[in-house]
Every structure is written in structure tokens, then in C-alpha cells.
Backbone bond lengths (Angstrom), bond angles and torsions (degrees), N, CA, C in turn:
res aa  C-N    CA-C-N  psi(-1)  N-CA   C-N-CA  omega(-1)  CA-C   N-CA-C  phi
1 X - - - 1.441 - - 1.522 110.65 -
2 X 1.270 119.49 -6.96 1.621 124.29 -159.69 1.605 92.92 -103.00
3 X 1.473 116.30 -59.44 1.988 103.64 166.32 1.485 119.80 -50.80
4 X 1.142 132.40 10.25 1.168 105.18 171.13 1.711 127.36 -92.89
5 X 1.251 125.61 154.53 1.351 136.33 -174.92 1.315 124.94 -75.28
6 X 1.327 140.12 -168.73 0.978 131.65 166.10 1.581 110.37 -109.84
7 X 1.259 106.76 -1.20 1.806 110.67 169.73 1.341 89.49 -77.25
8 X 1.218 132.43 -59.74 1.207 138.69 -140.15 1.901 104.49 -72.86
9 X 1.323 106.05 -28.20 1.815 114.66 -177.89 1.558 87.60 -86.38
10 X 1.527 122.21 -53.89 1.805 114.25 -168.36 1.872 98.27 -53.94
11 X 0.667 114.08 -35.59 1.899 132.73 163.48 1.420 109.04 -23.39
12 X 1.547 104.95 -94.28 1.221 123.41 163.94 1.218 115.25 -32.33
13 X 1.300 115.19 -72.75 2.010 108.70 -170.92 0.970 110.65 -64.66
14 X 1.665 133.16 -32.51 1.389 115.85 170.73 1.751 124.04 -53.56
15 X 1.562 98.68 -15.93 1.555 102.49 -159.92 1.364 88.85 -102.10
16 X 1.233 145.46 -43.06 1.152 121.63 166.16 1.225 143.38 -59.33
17 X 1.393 103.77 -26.85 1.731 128.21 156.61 1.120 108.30 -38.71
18 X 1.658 118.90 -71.12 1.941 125.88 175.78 0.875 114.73 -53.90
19 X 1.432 120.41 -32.93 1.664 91.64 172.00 1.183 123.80 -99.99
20 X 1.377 130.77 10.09 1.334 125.05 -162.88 2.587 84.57 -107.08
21 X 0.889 81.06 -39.52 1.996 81.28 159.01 1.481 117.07 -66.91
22 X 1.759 101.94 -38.93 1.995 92.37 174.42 1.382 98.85 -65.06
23 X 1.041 146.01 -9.55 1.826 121.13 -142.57 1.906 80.04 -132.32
24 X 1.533 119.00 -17.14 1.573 100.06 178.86 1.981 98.49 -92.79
25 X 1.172 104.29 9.81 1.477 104.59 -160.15 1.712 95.37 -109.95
26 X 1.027 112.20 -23.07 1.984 128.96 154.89 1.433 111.57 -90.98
27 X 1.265 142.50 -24.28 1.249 135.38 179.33 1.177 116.83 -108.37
28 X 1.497 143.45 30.45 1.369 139.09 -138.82 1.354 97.16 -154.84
29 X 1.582 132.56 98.33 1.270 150.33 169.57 1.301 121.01 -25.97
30 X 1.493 107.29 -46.03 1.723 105.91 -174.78 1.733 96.41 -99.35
31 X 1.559 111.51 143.13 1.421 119.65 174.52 1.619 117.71 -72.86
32 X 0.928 92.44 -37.40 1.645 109.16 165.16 1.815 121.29 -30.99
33 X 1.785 91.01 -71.08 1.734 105.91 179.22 1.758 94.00 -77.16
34 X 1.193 122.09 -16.81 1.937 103.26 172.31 1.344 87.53 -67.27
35 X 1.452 126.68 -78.62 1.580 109.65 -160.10 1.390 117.84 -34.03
36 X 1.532 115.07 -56.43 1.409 121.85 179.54 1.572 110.42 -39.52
37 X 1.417 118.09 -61.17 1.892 132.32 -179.27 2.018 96.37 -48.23
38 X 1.061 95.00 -51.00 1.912 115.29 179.28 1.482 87.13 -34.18
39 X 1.456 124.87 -87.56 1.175 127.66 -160.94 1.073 127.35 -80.58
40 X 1.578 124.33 6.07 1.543 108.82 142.32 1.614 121.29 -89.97
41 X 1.378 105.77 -14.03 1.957 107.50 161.26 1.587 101.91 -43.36
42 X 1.176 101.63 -39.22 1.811 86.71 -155.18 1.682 107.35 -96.80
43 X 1.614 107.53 -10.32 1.452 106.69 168.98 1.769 108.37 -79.90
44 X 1.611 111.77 -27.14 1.327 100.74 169.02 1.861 118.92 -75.49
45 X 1.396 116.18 -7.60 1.293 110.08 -174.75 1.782 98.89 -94.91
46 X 1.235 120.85 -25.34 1.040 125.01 148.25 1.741 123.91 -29.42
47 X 1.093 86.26 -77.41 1.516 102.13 161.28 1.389 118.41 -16.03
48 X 1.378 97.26 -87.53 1.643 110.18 144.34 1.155 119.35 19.49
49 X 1.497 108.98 -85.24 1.332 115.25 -142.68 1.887 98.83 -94.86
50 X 1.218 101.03 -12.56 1.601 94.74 175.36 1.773 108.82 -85.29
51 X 1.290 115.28 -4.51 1.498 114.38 -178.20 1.676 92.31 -95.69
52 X 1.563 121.58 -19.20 1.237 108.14 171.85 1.872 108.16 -91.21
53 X 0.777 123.88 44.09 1.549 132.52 -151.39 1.447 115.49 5.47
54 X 0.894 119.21 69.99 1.413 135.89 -173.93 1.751 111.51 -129.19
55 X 1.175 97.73 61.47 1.430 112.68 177.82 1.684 128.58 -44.74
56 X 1.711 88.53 -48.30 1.675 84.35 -176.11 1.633 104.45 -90.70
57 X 0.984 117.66 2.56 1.089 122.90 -178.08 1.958 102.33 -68.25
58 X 1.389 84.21 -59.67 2.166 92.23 179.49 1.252 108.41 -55.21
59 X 1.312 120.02 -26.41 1.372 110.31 -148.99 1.745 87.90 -82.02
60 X 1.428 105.98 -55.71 1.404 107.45 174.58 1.314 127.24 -41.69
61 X 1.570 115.80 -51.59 1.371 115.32 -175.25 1.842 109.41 -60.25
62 X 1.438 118.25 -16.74 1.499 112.99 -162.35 1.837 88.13 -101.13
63 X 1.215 129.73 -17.58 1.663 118.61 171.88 1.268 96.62 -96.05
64 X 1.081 136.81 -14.80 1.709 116.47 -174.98 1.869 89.33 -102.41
65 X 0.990 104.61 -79.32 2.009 100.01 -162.14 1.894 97.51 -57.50
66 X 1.073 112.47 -55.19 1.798 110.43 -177.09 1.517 120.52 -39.39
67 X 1.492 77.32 -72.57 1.469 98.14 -174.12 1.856 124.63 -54.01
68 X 1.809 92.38 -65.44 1.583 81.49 179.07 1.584 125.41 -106.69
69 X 1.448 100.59 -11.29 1.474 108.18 173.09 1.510 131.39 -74.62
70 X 1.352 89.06 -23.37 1.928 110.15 173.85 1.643 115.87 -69.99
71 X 1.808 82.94 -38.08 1.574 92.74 -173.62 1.349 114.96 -80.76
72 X 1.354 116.98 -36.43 1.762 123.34 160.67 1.868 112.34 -28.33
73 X 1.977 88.97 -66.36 1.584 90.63 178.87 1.240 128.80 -49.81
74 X 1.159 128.43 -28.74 1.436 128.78 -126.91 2.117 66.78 -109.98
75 X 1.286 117.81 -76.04 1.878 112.20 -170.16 1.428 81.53 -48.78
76 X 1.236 156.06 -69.77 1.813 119.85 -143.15 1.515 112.10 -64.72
77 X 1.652 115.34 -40.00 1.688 118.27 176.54 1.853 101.93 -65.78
78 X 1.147 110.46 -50.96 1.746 100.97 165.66 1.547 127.35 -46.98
79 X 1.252 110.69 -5.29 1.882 117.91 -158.19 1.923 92.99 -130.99
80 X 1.024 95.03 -21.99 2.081 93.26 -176.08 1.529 83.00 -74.76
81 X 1.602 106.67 164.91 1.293 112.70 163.99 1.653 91.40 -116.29
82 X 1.617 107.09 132.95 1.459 123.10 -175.96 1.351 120.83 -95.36
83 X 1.039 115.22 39.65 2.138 98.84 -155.62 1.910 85.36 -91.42
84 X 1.492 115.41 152.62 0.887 124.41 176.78 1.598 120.42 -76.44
85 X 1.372 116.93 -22.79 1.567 125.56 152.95 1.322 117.01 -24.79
86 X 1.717 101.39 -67.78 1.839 96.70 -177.68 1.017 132.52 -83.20
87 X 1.681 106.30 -11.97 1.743 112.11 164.65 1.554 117.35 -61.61
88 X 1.772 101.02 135.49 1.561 106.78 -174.92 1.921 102.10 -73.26
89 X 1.200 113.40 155.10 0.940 127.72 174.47 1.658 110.85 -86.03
90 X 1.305 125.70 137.54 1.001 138.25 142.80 1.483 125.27 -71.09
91 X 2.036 100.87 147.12 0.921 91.55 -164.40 1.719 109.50 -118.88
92 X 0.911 126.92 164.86 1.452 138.56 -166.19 2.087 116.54 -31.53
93 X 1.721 81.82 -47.06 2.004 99.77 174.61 1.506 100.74 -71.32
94 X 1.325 113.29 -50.38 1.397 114.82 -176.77 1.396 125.20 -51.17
95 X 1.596 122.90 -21.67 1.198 127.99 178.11 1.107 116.71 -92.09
96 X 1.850 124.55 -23.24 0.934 126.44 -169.47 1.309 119.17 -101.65
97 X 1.508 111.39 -12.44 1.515 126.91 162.25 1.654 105.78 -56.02
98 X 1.756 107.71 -59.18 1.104 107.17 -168.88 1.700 108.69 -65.15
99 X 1.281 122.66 -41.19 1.471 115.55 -179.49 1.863 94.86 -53.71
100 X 1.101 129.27 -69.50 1.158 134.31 -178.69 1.945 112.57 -22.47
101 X 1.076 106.07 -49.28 1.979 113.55 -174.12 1.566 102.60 -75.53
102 X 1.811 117.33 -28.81 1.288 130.95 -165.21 1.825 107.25 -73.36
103 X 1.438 82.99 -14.54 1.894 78.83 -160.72 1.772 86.03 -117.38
104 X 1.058 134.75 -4.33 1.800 141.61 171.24 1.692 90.75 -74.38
105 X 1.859 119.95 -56.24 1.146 129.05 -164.84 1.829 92.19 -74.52
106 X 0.821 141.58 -24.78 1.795 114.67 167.04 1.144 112.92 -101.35
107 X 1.362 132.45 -16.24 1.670 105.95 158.55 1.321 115.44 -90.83
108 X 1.186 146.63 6.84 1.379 138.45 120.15 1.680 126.42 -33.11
109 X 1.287 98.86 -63.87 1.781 110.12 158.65 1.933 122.79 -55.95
110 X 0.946 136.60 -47.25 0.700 143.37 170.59 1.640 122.50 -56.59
111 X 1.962 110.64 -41.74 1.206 127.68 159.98 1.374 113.84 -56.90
112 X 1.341 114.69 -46.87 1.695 106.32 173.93 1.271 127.62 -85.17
113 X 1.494 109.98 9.12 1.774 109.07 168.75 1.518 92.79 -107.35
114 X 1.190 135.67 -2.44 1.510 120.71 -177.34 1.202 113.12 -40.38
115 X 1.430 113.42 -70.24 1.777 104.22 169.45 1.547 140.72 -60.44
116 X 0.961 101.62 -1.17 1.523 111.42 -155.80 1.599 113.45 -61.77
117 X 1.517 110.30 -19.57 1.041 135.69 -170.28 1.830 99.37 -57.49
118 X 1.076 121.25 -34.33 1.447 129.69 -136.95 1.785 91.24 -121.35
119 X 1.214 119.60 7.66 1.551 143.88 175.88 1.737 95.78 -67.12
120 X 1.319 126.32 118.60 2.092 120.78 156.52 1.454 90.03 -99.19
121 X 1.629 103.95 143.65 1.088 114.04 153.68 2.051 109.50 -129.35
122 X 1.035 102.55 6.99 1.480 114.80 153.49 1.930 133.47 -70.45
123 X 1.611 79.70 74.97 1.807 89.92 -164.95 1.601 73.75 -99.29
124 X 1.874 96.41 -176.82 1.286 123.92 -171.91 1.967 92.95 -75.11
125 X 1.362 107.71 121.24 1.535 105.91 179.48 1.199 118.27 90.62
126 X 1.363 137.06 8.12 1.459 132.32 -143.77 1.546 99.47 -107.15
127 X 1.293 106.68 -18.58 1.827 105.46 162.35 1.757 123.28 -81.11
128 X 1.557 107.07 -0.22 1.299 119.54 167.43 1.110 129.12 -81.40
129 X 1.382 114.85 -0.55 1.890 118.33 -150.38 1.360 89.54 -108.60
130 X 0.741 145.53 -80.02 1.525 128.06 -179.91 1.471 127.94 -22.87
131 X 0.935 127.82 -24.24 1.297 125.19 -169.40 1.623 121.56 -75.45
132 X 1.044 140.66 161.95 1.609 142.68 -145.55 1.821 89.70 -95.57
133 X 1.725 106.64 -37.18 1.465 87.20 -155.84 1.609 104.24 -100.96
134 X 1.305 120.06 13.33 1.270 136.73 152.29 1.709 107.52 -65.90
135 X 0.794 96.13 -65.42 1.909 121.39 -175.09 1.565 89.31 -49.28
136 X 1.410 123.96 -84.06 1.222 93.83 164.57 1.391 177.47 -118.56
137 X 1.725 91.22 57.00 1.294 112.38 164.75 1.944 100.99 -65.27
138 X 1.002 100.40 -54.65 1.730 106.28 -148.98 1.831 97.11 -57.70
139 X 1.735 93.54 -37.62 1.692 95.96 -173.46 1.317 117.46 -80.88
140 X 1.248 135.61 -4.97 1.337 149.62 164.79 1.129 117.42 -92.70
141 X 1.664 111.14 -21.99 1.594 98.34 -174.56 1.183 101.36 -113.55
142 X 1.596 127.83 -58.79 1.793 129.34 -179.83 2.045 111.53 -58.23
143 X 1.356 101.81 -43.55 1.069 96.82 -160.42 1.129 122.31 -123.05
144 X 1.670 109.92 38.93 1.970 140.21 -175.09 1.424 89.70 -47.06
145 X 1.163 104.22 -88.99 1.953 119.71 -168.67 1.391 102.07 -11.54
146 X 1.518 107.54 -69.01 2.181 110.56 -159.63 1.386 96.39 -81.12
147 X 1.400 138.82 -3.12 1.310 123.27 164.61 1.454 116.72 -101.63
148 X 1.202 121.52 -8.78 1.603 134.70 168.95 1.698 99.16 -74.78
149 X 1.335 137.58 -53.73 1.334 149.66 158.20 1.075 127.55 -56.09
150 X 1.607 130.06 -24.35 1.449 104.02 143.62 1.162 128.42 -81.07
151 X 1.346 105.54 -22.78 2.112 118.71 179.92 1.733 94.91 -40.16
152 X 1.389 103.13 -47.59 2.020 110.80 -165.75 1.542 92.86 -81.22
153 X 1.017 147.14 -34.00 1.344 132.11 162.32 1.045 131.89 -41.34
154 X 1.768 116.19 -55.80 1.036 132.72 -171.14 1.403 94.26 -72.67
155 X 1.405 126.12 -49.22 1.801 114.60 -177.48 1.610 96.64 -67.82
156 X 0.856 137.02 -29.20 1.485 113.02 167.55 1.639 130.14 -59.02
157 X 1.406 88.48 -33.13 2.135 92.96 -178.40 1.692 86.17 -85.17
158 X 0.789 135.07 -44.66 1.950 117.19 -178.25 1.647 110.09 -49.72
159 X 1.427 110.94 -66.71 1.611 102.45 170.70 1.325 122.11 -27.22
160 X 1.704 88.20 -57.98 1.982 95.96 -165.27 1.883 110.33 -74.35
161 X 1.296 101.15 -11.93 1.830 118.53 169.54 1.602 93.92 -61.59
162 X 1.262 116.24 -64.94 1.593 145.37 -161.08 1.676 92.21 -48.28
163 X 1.504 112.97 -78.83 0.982 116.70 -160.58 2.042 127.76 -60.90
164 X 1.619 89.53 -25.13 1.350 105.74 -177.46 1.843 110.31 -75.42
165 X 1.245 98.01 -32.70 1.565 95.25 168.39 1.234 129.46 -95.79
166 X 1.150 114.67 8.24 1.863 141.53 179.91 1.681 94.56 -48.34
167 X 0.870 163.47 -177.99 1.351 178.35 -19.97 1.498 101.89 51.01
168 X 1.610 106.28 134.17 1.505 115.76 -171.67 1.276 110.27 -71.40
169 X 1.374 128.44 160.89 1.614 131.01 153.90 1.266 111.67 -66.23
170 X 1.139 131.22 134.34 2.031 102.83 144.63 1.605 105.65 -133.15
């Protein structure tokens, strides 16, 4: 208990943090506060990834899953109508099938992290790779061409987005 770091405790609490939000984000009556529980899971996996120094990595995961994917969920569960009347009921086999596949799906998982423990990711440089201005060195310099060509792709599907929802003159 005396070697340990302070990456290694920010570690821990982040990981107990995520999961104690995954399990209020499955156990939590209103859909609303799951989304809400939802999006601090992913600010703690965020977390995460800056204790693995993987900077652009967080930054991304909190504008892509935070930012607009949370916000997607949260207006479609605001826009469903929820009353428990019209929800079908499940039935007794049906729950127990699914508990049944739920517990096949973690000792499967669990079987394939058995080793994992025994994984280095301490190569020469390997605390450099995360970083934004690594990222883009390599993407500006090795791999200009296929990122200059999707940039023109992507402005091509926006036009053709643009134009397809245009409303006619007459």
C-alpha cells in the first residue's frame, strides 16, 4: 500500500466513480437522471484517459459522447412519451434468459482479460503518444494526402446534405 502513486489512487477513484454511475445509470427509475448518471460515466472515463496521458483522446471523448451524443439522448427520452401503461411487460423466462446470456457475457469477458495483467505498454516513447502535438505532427506530416481527401469528402456530403434538404422554388 506504501508504493503506490498518485496516478495510480486518481486510477482507482476514477474507476470506482464509473462504475458506481454505470450501475446508477442501469438502476435509476427516471431516464432522464440515467442520461444525466450516463454523462458523468463518460466524464470519469475521460478522466481515464488523461491519467493515461492521452489528452486528445479526453478531450474528444467529452465533445463527441458528452457533448453531442448525450444531448441527442437526453431530446429523444424527452420527446418519447414514457407512461408505464403502454410499456409491454416482460415476462418471467424473458428475464431470466436475459440474466442467463448476462452472466455467459462476463465470464467470457473476464476469460479474455485473464492475462492482460502481464500486457507492457512501456516502450521507448510510449508516454509521448497521446499527446495532440505528436498527433499532429504524424497527421500533418505522414498522413497530409488521406486527411486533405477526406476534409473534400466530408465538404462534399455537407453540400450534397445541403442540397437534398433544400426545399424547391416554384
Amino acid at each position: 500500500m506504501l508504493g503506490y502513486t498518485i496516478t495510480q489512487w486518481l486510477f482507482g477513484i476514477l474507476s470506482f466513480l464509473a462504475i458506481m454511475f454505470a450501475l446508477m445509470v442501469v438502476f435509476t427509475r427516471n431516464p432522464v437522471n440515467s442520461v444525466l448518471y450516463l454523462v458523468l460515466t463518460f466524464f470519469c472515463i475521460a478522466g481515464h484517459y488523461l491519467v493515461l496521458n492521452a489528452q486528445f483522446l479526453a478531450v474528444v471523448h467529452i465533445v463527441v459522447y458528452a457533448g453531442a451524443i448525450m444531448v441527442l439522448f437526453l431530446f429523444v427520452i424527452m420527446l418519447m412519451n414514457l407512461n408505464e401503461d403502454t410499456e409491454p411487460q416482460k415476462t418471467l423466462i424473458s428475464k431470466i434468459i436475459a440474466g442467463c446470456i448476462g452472466g455467459v457475457l462476463l465470464v467470457v469477458l473476464v476469460g479474455s482479460l485473464k492475462g492482460a495483467e502481464q500486457l507492457q505498454l512501456h516502450q521507448a516513447g510510449a508516454s509521448q503518444i497521446g499527446l495532440v502535438k505528436n498527433l499532429g505532427k504524424v497527421l500533418f506530416g505522414e498522413f497530409l494526402f488521406p486527411f486533405e481527401i477526406a476534409s473534400v469528402l466530408l465538404l462534399a456530403a455537407m453540400v450534397g446534405a445541403i442540397m437534398l434538404g433544400k426545399k424547391e422554388i416554384k
